[in-house]
N, C-alpha and C positions, 0 to 999 in steps of 0.2 A: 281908489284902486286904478292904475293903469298898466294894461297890460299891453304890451308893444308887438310888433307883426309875426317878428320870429316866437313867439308865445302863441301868438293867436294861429300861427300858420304849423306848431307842432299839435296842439290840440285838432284841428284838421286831418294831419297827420293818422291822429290815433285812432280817429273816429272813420275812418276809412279801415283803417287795420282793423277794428271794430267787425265793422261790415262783414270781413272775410272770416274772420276767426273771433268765434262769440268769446272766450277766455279773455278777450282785450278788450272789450266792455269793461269789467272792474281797472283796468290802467288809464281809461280817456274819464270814467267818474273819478275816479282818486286825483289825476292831476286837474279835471275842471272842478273840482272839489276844494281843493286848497287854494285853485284862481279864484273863484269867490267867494274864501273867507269862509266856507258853510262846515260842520262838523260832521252832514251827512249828508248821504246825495244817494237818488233812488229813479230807478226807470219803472214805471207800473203800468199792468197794461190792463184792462177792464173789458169783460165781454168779449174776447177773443173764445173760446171754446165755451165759456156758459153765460149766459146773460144775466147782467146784475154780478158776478163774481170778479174780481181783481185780485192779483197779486204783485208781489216783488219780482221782476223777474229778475235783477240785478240791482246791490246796494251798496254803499259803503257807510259802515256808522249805524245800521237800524240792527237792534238784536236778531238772533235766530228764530225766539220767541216771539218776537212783536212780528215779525214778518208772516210769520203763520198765524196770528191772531187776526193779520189785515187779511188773510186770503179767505179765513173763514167767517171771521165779522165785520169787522173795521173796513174793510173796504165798500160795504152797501153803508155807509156813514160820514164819506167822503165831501164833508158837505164843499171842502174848495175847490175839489174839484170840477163839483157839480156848478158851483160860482164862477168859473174859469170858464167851462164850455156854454156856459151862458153869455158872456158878454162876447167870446170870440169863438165859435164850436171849430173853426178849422185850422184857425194859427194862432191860437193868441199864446201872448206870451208878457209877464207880471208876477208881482210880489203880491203877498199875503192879503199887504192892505190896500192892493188898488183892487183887488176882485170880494170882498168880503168884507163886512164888517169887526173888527176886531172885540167888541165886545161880545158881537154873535160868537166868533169863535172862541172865544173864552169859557163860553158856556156850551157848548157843544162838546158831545161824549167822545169824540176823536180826539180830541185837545185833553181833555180830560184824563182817561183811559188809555189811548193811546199813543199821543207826543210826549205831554206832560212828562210820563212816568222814565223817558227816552231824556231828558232836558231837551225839548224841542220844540220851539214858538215860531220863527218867522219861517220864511220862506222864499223861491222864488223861483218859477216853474215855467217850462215851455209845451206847449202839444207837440208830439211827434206823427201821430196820425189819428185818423178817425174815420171811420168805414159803419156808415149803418148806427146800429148800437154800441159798438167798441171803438175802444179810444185808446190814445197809449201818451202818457206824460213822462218829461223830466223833469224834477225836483230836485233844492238844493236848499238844505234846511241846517238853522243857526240856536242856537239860546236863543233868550230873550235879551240876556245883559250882555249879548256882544252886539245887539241893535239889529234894526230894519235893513233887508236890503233896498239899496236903491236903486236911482235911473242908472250910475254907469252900470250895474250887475244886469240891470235890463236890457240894457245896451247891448253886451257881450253876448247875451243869448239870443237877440234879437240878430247878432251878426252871423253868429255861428246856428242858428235854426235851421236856417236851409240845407245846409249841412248836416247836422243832427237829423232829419226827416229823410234827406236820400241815404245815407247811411241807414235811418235805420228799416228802411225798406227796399235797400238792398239786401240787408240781413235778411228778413223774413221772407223774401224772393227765393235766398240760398237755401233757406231752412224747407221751406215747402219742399224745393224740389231734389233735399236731400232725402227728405220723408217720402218721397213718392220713387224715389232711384231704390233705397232701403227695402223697401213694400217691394217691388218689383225682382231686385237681387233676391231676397229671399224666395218670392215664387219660382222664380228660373232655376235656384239653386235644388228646389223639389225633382227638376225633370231629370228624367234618366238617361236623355240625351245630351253629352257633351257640348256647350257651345261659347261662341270666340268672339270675340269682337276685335277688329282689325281697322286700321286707320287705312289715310288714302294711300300709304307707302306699304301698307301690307303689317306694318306694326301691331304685336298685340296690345290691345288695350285694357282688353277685360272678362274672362272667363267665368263660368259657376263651377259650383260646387266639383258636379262629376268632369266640368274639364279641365279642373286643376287636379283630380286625381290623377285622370290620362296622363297630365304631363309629369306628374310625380311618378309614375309608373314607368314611363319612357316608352311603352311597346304601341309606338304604331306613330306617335307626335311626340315634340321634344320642342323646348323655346332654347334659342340661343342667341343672346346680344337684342333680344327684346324681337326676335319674328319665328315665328310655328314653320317645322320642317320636320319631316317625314325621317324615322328613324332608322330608317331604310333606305338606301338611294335608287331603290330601284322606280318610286314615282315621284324621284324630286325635280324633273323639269317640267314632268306635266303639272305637277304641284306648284309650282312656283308659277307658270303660267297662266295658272286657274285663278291663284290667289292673286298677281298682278292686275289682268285682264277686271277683276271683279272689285278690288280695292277701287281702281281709277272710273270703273263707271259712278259706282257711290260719289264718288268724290268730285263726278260731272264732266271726267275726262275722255270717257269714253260710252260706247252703248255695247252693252256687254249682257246677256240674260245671266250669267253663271252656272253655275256646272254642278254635275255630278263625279264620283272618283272613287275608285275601290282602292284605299290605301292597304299598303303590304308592308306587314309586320314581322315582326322575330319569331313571335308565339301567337298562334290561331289565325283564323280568319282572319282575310283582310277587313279592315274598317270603310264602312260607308261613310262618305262624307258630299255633302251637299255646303257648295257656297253662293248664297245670294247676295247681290248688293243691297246696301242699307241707307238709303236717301234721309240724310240727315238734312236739318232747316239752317244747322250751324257748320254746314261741308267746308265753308274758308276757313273754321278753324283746324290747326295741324292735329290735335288729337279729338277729331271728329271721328263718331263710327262711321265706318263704310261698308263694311261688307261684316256678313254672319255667318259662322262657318259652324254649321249641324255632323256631330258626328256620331256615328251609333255604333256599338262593340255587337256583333250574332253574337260573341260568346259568353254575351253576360247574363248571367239568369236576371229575368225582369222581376222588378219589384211586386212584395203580393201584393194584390188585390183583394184579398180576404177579409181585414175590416169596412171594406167600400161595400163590396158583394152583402155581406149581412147589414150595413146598414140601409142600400140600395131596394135588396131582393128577399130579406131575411132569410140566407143560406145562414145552418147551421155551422158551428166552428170546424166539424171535421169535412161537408161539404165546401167551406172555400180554402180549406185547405187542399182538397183533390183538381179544384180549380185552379190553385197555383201551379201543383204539378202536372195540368195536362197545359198550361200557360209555357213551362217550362219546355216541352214536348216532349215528356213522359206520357207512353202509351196509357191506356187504361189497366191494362196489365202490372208495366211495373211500378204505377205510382199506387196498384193496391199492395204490391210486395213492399215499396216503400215506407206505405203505413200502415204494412202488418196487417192488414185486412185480405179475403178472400176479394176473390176477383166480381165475383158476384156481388158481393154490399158493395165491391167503387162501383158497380155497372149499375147497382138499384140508387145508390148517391149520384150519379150524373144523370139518370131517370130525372130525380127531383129537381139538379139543377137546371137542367135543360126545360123542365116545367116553371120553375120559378123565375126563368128569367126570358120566357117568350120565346125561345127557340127551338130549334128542331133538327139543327144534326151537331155534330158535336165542332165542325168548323164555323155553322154561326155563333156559336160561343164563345169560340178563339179570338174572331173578328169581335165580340161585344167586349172581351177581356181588355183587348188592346184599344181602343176607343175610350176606356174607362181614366180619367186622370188622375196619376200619383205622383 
């Protein structure tokens, strides 16, 4: 087997592209697959989320079936692997037969039950990490009658490891901290306050849920050519110097606390808007957050509180229902016309909730409603 620079320098290549985008995992096994000869090839990673459990996280050549039998059996039976992180637990890298004896394996219920029934005997394997009790291997597995791999196939993994390892801990650097941005978008996308993320040029970057409504709405903010402007001009220079002034501290240019700004709309009140700078640790890069731009509608009725309140205070269903309408600032009066009740059962229902939830006039209530997170 000789494989030449330009070969060895696109496999590098891939395994970087790897890195970035998981989908190009199965294109850097597929072509190191055919570079050495192997009919399958497989990344496993063991004790990552439960100890003692392994799976495929990516393969080419192992069934659908076999794959889910390693995650559920086959993988606590690993016996080469376990021979691998024996002789070297943090780099090593070897064929079948310099970590294991092959008669052992011949007899062992992996080979058996699990390669056997696949056509699969040799092998030839690198560590990609190991932390603790979890481990994460590449494999590159053959017949039997198409022979042993050898030193040059060693060789080649032995070259590209390093490679394979920062790749693939880059990858999982990305992945965490996509799962932890995910987790987060999704709580922000909860809040009923509007909010922006703007780079150092005033750029937007990245909005939730309620401030992409805003913007689809258009009454009060509008994006155009990628930066948030008032759809109104009546506060677009103080806007725009609020947002400049506050991007560039973020962003280390200046000392700026940021501001407050009652933005003026088409329809209803104006919008309150607060922007603070955003001290990011990654400010030199250009699509750094810098500043966070809070915006609130007076005219939007607030989200209930009514499954919180009964599972908080055990108010009754038509109790935090009279607590959404006096949230809303509906009298007591007309949120009993509201829901059809005399004025007197809402006045003996806020009795109760005012008892059940520690207060004692109907604005310490207001103020506990709004405190409550939805």
């Amino acid at each position: 087997m000789v494989v030449g620079a330009e070969a060895v320098s696109q496999l590098i290549g891939q395994l970087y592209g790897a890195a970035a985008d998981p989908a190009r995992w199965e294109v850097f096994l597929e072509s190191m697959m055919h570079t050495m000869g192997g009919t399958a090839s497989s990344i496993i990673v063991h004790g990552d989320e439960e100890a003692g459990v392994g799976r495929h996280t990516v393969s080419k050549g192992i069934r659908d079936e076999y794959a889910r039998a390693y995650e559920e059996y086959y993988s606590s039976k690993n016996i080469v692997l376990e021979a691998s992180l024996a002789i070297d637990p943090l780099n090593y890298v070897g064929t079948l037969q310099s970590c294991i004896d092959l008669g052992v394996y011949r007899r062992s219920e992996i080979y058996n039950d699990y390669a056997r029934p696949q056509n699969l005997f040799y092998q030839c394997s690198a560590l990609l990490s190991r932390n603790g009790g979890s481990a994460a291997a590449i494999s590159f597995m053959r017949p039997e009658r198409d022979g042993a791999f050898g030193e040059e196939h060693v060789q080649l993994l032995t070259l590209l490891a390093p490679h394979m390892r920062q790749a693939f801990h880059i990858h999982g650097t990305l992945r965490r901290h996509e799962r932890s941005e995910a987790g987060l978008e999704a709580a922000l996308d909860q809040s009923e306050t509007a909010m922006f993320l703007l780079d150092g040029a005033g750029r937007l970057l990245r909005a939730n849920a309620r401030g992409h409504q805003m913007l689809v709405e258009g009454n009060g903010l509008v994006a155009r050519s990628g930066q948030l402007q008032p759809s109104v001009p009546q506060n677009g220079r103080e806007f725009d110097e609020l947002v400049s002034a506050t991007c560039a501290t973020g962003a280390g240019r200046r000392q700026f606390p940021g501001g407050f700004l009652l933005l003026h709309r088409l329809e209803g009140r104006p919008l309150h808007c607060r922007l603070t700078p955003f001290y990011s640790y990654n400010s030199f890069l250009e699509a750094s957050p810098c500043a966070i731009l809070l915006v609130g509608d007076p005219d939007r009725r607030p989200s209930s509180r009514s499954d919180v309140l009964r599972a908080l205070y055990r108010l009754t269903p038509s109790e935090g229902q009279l607590a959404d309408l006096l949230l809303a600032g509906e009298t007591v009066s007309t949120a009993a016309e509201k829901r059809r009740i005399t004025e007197e059962s809402a006045r003996t229902q806020l009795k109760s909730i005012l008892h059940k939830t520690d207060t004692s006039r109907q604005s310490d209530l207001i103020r506990l409603l709004l405190s409550i997170p939805v």
